[in-house]
N, C-alpha and C positions, 0 to 999 in steps of 0.2 A: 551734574554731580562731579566735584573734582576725583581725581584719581588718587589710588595711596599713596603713588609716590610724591604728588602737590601737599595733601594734607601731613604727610612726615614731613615736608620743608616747611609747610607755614606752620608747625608746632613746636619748631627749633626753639623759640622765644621764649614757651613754657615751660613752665615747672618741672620737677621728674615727679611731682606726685600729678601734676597735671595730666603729662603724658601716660603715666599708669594708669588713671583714668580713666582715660581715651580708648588706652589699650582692651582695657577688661570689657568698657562699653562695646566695643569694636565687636568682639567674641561672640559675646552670648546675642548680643543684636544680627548676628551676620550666621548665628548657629541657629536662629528659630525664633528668637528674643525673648517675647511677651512671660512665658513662663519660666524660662531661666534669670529672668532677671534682677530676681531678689537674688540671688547667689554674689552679684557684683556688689551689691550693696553688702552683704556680711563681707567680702573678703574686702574689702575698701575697709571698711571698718576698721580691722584687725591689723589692715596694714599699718592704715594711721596714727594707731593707737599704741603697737608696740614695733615700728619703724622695721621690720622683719616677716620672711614669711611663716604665719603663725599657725596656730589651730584655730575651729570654730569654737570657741565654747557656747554658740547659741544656735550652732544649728543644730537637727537632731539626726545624727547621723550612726547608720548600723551599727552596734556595740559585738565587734568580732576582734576577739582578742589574736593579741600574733606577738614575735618576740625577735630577737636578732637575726632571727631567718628569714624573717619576711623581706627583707630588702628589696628583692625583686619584685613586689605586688603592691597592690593596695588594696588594704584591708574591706571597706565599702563595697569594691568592685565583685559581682560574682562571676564575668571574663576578664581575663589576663589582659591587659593592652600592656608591652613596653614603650616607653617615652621614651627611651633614647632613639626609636625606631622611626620611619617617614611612613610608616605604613597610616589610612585612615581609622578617623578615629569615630565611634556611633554613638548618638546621646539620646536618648525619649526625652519628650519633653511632653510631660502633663498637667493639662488642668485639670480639679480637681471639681466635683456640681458638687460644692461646699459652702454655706453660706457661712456668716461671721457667730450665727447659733446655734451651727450644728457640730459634733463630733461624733469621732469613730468612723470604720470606714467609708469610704467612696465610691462610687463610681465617675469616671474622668469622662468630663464635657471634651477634654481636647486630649489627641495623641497625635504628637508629631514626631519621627523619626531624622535626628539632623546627622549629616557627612560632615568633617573636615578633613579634604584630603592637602596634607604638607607640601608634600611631592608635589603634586601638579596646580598647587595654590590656587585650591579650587573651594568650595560648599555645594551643598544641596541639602533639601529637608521635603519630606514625605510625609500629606495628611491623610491619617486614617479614618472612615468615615467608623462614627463610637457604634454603630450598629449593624457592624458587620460581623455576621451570623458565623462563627470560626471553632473547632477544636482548642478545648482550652487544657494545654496537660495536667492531664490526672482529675482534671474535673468535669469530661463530659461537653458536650456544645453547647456555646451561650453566645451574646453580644460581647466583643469584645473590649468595650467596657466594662462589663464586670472581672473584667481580671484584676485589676485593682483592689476591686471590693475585697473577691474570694480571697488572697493571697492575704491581705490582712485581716480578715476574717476569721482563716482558717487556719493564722499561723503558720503561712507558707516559710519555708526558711526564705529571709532577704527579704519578708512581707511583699503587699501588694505589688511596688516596683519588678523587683524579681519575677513576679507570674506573669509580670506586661510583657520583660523584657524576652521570656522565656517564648510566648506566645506570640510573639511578634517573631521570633524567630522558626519555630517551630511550620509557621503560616505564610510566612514571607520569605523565607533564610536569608533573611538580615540580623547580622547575630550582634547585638546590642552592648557598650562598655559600659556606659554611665548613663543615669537619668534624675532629672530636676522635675520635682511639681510642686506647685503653690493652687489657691484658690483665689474664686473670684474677688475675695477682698485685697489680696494681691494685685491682682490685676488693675484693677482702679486707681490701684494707690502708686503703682510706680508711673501709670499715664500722667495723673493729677501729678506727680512730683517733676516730670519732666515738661510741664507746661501744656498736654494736649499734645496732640498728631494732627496732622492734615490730611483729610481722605476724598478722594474724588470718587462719588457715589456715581455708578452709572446710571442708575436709576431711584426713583421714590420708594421707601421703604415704607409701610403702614403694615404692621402683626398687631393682631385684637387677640392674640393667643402668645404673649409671651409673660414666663413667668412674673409675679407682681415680687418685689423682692420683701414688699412689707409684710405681705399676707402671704403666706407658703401652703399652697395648694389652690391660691388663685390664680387669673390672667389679669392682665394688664394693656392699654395699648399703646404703642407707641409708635412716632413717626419720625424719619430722619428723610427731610429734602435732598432729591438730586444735587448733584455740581459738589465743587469741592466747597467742604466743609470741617471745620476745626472742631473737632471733639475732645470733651473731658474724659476721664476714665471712665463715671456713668453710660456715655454717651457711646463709647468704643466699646466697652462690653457688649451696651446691646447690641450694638450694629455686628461685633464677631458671635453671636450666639441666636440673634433671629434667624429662624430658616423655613416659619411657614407662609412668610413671603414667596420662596421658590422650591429649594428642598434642602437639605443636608449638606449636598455638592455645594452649593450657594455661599452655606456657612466656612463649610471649608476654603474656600478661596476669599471670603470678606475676613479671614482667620489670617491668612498667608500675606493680605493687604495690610494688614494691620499691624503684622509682624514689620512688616517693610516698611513701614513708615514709622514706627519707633525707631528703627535701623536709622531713619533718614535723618531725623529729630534728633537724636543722641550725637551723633557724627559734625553738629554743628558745634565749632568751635567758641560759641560765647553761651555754651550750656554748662560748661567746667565753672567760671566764677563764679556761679549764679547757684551750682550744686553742693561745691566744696565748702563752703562756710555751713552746710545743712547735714554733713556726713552724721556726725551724733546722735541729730535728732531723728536724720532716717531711718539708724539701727536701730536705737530703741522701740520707733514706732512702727517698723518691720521686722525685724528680725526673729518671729516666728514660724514666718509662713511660709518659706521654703524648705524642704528638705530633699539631699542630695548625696550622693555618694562619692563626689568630685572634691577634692583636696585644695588648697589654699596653690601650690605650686602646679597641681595641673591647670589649674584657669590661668595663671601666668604663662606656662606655656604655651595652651591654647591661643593666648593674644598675643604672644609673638610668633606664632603662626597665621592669624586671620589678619596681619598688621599686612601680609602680605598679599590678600585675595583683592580683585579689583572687583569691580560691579559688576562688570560682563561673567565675572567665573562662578557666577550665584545660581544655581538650578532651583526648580520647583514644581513640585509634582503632588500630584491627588489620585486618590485611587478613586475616580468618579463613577458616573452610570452607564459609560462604556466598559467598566472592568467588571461589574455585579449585576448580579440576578435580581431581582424584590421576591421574597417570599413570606409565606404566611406559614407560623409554626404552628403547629398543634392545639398550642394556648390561646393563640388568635395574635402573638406577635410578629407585627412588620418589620421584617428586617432585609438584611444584605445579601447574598451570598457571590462570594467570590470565585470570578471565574480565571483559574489559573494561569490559562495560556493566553488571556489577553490582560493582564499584570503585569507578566513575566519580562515586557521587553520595556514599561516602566522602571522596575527594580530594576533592570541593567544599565540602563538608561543614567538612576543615580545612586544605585550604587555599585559603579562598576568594580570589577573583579571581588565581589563580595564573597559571603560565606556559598559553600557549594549545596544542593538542595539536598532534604533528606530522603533516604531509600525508608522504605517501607519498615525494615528491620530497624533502623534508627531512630524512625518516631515509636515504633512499641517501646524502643528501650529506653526512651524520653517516658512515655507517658508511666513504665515501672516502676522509674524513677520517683516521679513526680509523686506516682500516689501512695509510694512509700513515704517520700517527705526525711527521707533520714538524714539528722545532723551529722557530719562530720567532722573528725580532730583527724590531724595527722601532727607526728612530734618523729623529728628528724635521730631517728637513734645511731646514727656513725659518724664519723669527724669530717664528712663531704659538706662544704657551705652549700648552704641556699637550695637544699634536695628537699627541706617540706615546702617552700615557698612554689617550687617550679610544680609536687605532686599537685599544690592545690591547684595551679594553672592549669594542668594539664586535667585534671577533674572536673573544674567548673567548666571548661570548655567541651566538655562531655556532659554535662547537665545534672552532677554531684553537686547537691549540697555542702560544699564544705564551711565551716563557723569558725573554726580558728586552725592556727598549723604555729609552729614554733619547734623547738629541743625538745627531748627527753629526757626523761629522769639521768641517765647515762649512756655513752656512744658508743658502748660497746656490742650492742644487741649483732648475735652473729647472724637470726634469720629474721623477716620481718614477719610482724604480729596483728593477727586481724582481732581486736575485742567486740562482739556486739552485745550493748547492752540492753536494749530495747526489742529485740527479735525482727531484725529487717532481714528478712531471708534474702530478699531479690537483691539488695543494693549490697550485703553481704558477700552472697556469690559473685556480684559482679566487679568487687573487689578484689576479691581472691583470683578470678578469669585472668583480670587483665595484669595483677603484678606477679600473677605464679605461686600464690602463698596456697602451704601444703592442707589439707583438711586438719591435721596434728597442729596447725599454728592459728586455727580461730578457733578462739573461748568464745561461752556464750554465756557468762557468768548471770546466775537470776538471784533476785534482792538487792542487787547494787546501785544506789542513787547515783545518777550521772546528767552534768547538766547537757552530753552529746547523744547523740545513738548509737554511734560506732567511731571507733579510736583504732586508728592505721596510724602503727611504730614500723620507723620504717627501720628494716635491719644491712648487712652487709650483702647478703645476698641481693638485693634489690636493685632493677635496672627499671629504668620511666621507658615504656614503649614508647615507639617512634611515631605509629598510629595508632588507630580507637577500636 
């Protein structure tokens, strides 16, 4: 495998839509790949098309409104990450057990947690085994695989993503910026577009129990010979999602292979001629099946950051059958359960100096949160720039719902104003706790349509605490 600094010299000769390319590919292949990687294909798209970095209009991305304050955020995102900052950056990447006839929610065949850290031009990506038995806030212990579901389900704010992102932190304290999921017809179709992978199978694969994709609710069998073998998208699906050849641990790591060898695939410099003439036809004939909360100029960023990671600075890790218990729930389901203190030196492992773990008191006031579910507006009422932008930051990083933030009606508000209009008593009080607003300045007005649940004006008096 050449190194970055060889394949930046031999791409001297190419294009700059070539090397943007390259770049984008670089990224999401070297962040996790497989499921991020219809995202390159829309933002390729959009470049081509309007020579500028654009918006998506085909992806379908959280509708959270925001106005000249927002500056400092991004709207999609429910944690604050600054881009100007080297700090690292965390992305979920989901697959979705979706087939090309189903809709509504999911539950996710794949969760992988990917690192980019700038600073030390480094990666790492962390696979979650989907049936690990975990606390899901606000809704009680399930696999967590259904956090997905529930969230879209149950009309989580920031839907299913959000309760992944929430719960993966809550369980891990890896506290989550962005996340991509597509479904298995995704999946096949960015293989087949990139000509197949090359996988060196350690051993013979033969499952008489994997699902049949024609008949839904049957099995099927199939077999993939030892030794290296070229597979199409069909073909790497099954091979990333058979696991009753060995067990789940299996899949996860034929998951992480598979990753890595699109990485290897894509990286080859005579995939550019051979792609570029196809840009048009690939969006039209993808461009619905990803959805993401990452912006046209963070994935640009992002590849001029992984432009810099070499092969060696690539970690990878699974939380296997040395981290989990097997248990049998009540219902008679087989599942995970995890045991913390032999995890623990994993997570640091990759994602070092991450978020710090939660005290006892923190996850109550997650899970209050949660199963209030209250939307939030906050609208900047003084002439301070960029004070609703940073409150949402400093909220969502506390595990507030917040849905939009922008101005006020006027800048003059001298005290700040708690309104609830849906009777969220907890998330209420715990607004008022933490910016000091008096009992005399929340209304609890009743009959008033509101598309939030609670509207924080923020007035003159108001300082953003320093902690939580």
């Amino acid at each position: 495998m050449k190194s970055a600094k060889a394949r930046r010299e031999q791409r001297q000769q190419a294009s700059p839509w070539a090397r943007l390319f390259l770049n984008i590919l670089f990224v999401i292949f070297v962040g996790g790949g497989i499921y991020a990687g219809y995202l390159f294909y829309a933002t390729v798209k959009d470049i081509v098309a309007h020579m500028r970095v654009p918006t998506f209009p085909n992806l379908r991305l959280p509708s959270v409104e925001t106005s000249s304050d927002s500056q400092d955020n991004h709207p999609g995102s429910d944690i604050f990450y600054d881009w100007e900052s080297t700090d690292p950056i965390h992305i979920v990447l989901l697959g979705l057990d979706q087939r090309p006839e189903e809709s509504g929610p999911s539950r996710t065949d794949t969760i992988i947690v990917v690192r980019v850290d700038p600073a030390t031009n480094s990666a790492s990506m962390l696979s979650i085994p989907r049936d690990l038995w975990v606390p899901i806030p606000g809704y009680g212990e399930n696999r967590i695989n259904t956090a997905n579901y529930i969230g879209d389900l149950k009309g989580y704010p920031g839907g299913g993503p959000a309760l992944v992102k929430k719960t993966i932190e809550y369980n891990l304290g890896i506290r989550v910026h962005y996340y991509a999921r597509l479904n298995f017809e995704g999946f096949v179709r960015i293989i087949d577009r990139i000509g197949g992978i090359d996988i060196n199978v350690p051993a013979a694969i033969e499952d008489s129990q994997y699902p049949d994709p024609d008949n839904p609710g049957a099995y099927t069998t199939i077999y993939i010979p030892a030794g290296r073998q070229h597979m199409d998208g069909q073909t790497a699906l099954k091979y990333a999602r058979t696991r009753h050849v060995d067990s789940d641990f299996g899949r996860l790591s034929r998951q992480q292979q598979v990753i890595m060898a699109v990485r290897d695939r894509v990286l080859r410099l005579d995939l550019i001629p051979q792609l570029l003439p196809h840009l048009n036809e690939l969006m039209n004939e993808m461009g619905d099946a990803v959805q993401t909360d990452l912006q046209p100029a963070d994935i640009i960023r992002l590849a001029q950051w992984a432009e810099q990671i070499e092969d060696g600075n690539i970690k990878q890790g699974m939380i296997d059958s040395s981290m989990t218990v097997p248990l049998v729930t009540p219902n008679g389901a087989q599942v995970l359960c995890l045991d913390r203190e032999k995890v623990r030196p994993l997570i640091k492992e990759l994602f070092p100096n991450g978020s710090p773990e939660l005290d006892e008191a923190q996850v109550e006031d997650l899970n209050h949160l949660a199963a209030e579910g209250a939307r939030i507006a906050i609208q900047n009422g003084t002439t301070t720039g960029s004070l609703a932008s940073h409150t949402a930051a400093f909220l969502k990083e506390r595990g507030f719902q917040v849905v939009q933030f922008g101005n006020a009606d006027r800048f003059d508000y001298a005290q700040t104003v708690i309104i609830d209009y849906s009777g969220k008593p907890y998330t209420t009080g715990r607004l008022a706790q933490l910016f000091h607003v008096a009992e005399g300045n929340i209304q609890r007005p009743s009959g008033v349509a509101s598309e939030v649940d609670i509207l924080l004006i923020i007035g003159q008096d108001f300082q953003l605490p320093t902690g939580g």
